[in-house]
Structure formats: C-alpha cells, structure tokens
C-alpha positions in Angstrom: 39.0 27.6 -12.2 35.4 29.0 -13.0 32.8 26.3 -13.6 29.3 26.9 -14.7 26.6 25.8 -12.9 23.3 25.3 -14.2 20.5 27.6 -12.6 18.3 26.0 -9.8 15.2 24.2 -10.4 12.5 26.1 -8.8 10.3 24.4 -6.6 7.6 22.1 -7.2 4.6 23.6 -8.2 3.0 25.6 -11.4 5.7 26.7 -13.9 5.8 30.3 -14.5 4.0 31.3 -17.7 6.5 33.6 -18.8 9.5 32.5 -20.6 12.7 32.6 -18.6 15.9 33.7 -20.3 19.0 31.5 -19.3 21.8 33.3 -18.6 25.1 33.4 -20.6 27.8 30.8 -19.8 31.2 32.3 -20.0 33.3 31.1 -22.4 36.2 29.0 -21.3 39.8 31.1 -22.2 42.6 28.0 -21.9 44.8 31.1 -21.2 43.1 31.5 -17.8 43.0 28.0 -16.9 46.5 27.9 -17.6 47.9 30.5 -15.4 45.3 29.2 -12.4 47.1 25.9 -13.2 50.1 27.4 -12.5 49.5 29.0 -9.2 48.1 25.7 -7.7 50.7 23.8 -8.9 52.5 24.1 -5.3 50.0 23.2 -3.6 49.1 19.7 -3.1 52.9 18.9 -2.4 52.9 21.7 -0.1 49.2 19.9 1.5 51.2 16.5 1.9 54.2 18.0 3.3 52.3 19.5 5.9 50.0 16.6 6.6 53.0 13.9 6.5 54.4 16.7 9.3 51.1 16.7 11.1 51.2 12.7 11.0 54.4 12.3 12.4 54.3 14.6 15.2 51.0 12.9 15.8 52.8 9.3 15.6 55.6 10.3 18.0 53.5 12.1 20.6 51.6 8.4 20.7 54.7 6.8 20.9 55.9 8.8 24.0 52.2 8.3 25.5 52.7 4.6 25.0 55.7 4.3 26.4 54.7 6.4 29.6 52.0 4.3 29.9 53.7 1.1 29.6 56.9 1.7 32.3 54.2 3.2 34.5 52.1 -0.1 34.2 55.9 -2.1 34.5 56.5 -0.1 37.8 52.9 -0.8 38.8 53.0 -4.5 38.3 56.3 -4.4 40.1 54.8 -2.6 43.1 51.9 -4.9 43.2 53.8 -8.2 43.0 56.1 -7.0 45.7 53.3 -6.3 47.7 51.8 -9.7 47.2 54.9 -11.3 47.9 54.7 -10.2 51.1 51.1 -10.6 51.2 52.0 -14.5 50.7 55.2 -14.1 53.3 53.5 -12.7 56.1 50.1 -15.5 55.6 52.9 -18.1 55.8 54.1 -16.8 59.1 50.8 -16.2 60.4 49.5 -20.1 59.2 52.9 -21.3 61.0 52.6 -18.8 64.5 48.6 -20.2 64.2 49.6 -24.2 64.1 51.9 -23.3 67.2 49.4 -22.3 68.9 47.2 -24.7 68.3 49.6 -26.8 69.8 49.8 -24.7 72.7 46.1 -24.6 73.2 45.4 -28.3 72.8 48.3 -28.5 75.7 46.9 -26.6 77.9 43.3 -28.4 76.9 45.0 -31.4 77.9 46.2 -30.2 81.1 43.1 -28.7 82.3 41.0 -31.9 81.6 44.2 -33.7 83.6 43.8 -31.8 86.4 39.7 -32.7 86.4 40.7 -36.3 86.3 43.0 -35.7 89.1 40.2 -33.4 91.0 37.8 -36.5 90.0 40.0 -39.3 91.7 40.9 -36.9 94.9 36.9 -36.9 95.7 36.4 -40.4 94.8 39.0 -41.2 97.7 38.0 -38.0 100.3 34.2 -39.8 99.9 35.4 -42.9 100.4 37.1 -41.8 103.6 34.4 -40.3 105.3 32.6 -42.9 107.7 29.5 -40.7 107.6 26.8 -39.1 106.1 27.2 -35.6 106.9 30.7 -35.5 106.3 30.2 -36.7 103.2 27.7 -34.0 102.4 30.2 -31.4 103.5 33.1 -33.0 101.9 31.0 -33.1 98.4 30.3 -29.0 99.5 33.5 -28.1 99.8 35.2 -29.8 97.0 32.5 -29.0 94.3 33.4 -25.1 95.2 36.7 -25.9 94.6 36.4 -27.6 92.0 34.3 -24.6 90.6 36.3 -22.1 91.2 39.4 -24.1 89.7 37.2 -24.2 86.8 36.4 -21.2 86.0 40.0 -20.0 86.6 41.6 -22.3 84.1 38.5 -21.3 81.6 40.1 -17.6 82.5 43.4 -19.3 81.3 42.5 -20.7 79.0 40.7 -17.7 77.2 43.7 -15.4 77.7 45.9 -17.7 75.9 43.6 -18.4 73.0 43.5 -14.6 72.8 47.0 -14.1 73.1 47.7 -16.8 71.0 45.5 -15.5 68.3 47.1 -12.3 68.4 50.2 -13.5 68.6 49.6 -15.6 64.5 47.6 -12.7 62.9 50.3 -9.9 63.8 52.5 -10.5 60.8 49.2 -11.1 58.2 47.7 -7.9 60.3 51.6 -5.4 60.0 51.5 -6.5 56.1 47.8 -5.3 55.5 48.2 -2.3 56.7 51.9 -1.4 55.2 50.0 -2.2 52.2 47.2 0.2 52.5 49.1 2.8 54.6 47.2 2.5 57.5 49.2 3.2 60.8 48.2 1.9 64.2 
C-alpha cells in the first residue's frame, strides 16, 4: 500500500526566494489497494502461527531447564543433608569418646596426686626416723630426687594419655571431615 508523504521541511534558516513546486500526489486506485489487500491477507495468521510456535518451543525448553534444575537441586539437598547427618553422627561420637576421656584423665589426675600424698606421708615418717641431722639432710636429698623424677614421669604419662585420649575423640569428627571434602590421609 503506497502512502504519500509530505516533503521534508528544510532546515531552519532563510526560506528560499524561489517558489518551490510540490510534487504530484498519486491518486489512490481502490483496484490496487484491493489486490495488495489480498496478498496480505495470509499473513498475520501466518505471523501468529509462527510466533505461537516460537512461544511454545520457548515455554517447553524452560520447562525442561526448570526441571533439570530443580532434581539437580533435590539430589543436592539430599547429598548435603546426608552429609550433615553424619556431620552430626560423627560430633556425637567424638563429644561421647571426649567425656570418656575426660574421665580417664581426671583418674589418672587423681592417681598421680595419690601417689604425692603417699610420697608426702613416706618422708614425713623416713624424717621422723632419722635420729640426726645429717641423715636427715640426705634422707630429704635422696627422696626429693625421687620424688622428681616420679614427677616428671607421671607428667610424661600423663601427657601421652591426654594426647592419645584426644586423638582417640576427634577421630570419628576428623574420618567424617575429610570423607566430606575428599581429602585422604
């Protein structure tokens, strides 16, 4: 369909001083518009066809996406709750192995500060035996190297169990962290 346009305005400015001739307009024929009518008749049902085409292919390619993205976020959450499960599992066992052996340590605590009492009440009587001065000083020698040595070895002990110990609780919480990150010792 022809439509007639009007001509351009020239720029702002001075008009020209000669007179400018229009041109024509063509005369509308309803014989031609007719026939132009008839050959785009087709086509806006033929537009919408292929649009509504276009729009469903579209609509079920972002169904599929969708529903790729949500059983890969279903197995996801299952993989992360399993993992926290044991998480959970594992911190239970370790808080359990821990409080057994805290028990162990504060036995072994126990015993040590025992056996200083005992050490204690053995010098008490060994001084009280000695009828003199310089045996008393050698007693006091002796048994306060002993008594050092003792020391330091149940410290020793006592150390190695604590470390054991510890070990011992934070094995399970320690296997589960690194399943879960892949790390292997």
């Amino acid at each position: 369909m022809a439509i007639a346009r009007k001509p351009a305005k020239p720029a702002a400015g001075p008009e020209p001083k000669a007179a400018v001739s229009k041109p024509a307009t063509p005369a509308l024929n309803p014989a031609d518009l007719a026939e132009e009518d008839k050959s785009l008749a087709g086509m806006p049902v033929q537009i919408l066809e292929a649009a509504t085409t276009q729009l469903e292919e579209f609509q079920e390619a972002a169904r599929d996406m969708s529903l790729r993205s949500v059983e890969g976020l279903r197995a996801t959450y299952g993989r992360m709750r399993a993992a926290a499960e044991d998480t959970v599992a594992s911190m239970e066992k370790s808080f359990a192995m821990s409080g057994e052996a805290t028990r162990k340590l504060q036995v072994k605590a126990l015993e040590n500060m025992q056996a200083g009492t005992v050490a204690m009440f053995d010098f008490a009587k060994g001084l009280a035996a000695t009828t003199t001065v310089s045996d008393a000083l050698t007693f006091s020698n002796d048994y306060f190297r002993k008594e050092i040595e003792a020391a330091a070895t149940r410290g020793r002990e006592f150390a190695e169990l604590a470390q054991s110990l510890g070990e011992e609780a934070l094995a399970p919480l320690g296997k589960t962290m690194s399943n879960a990150f892949g790390i292997r010792a």
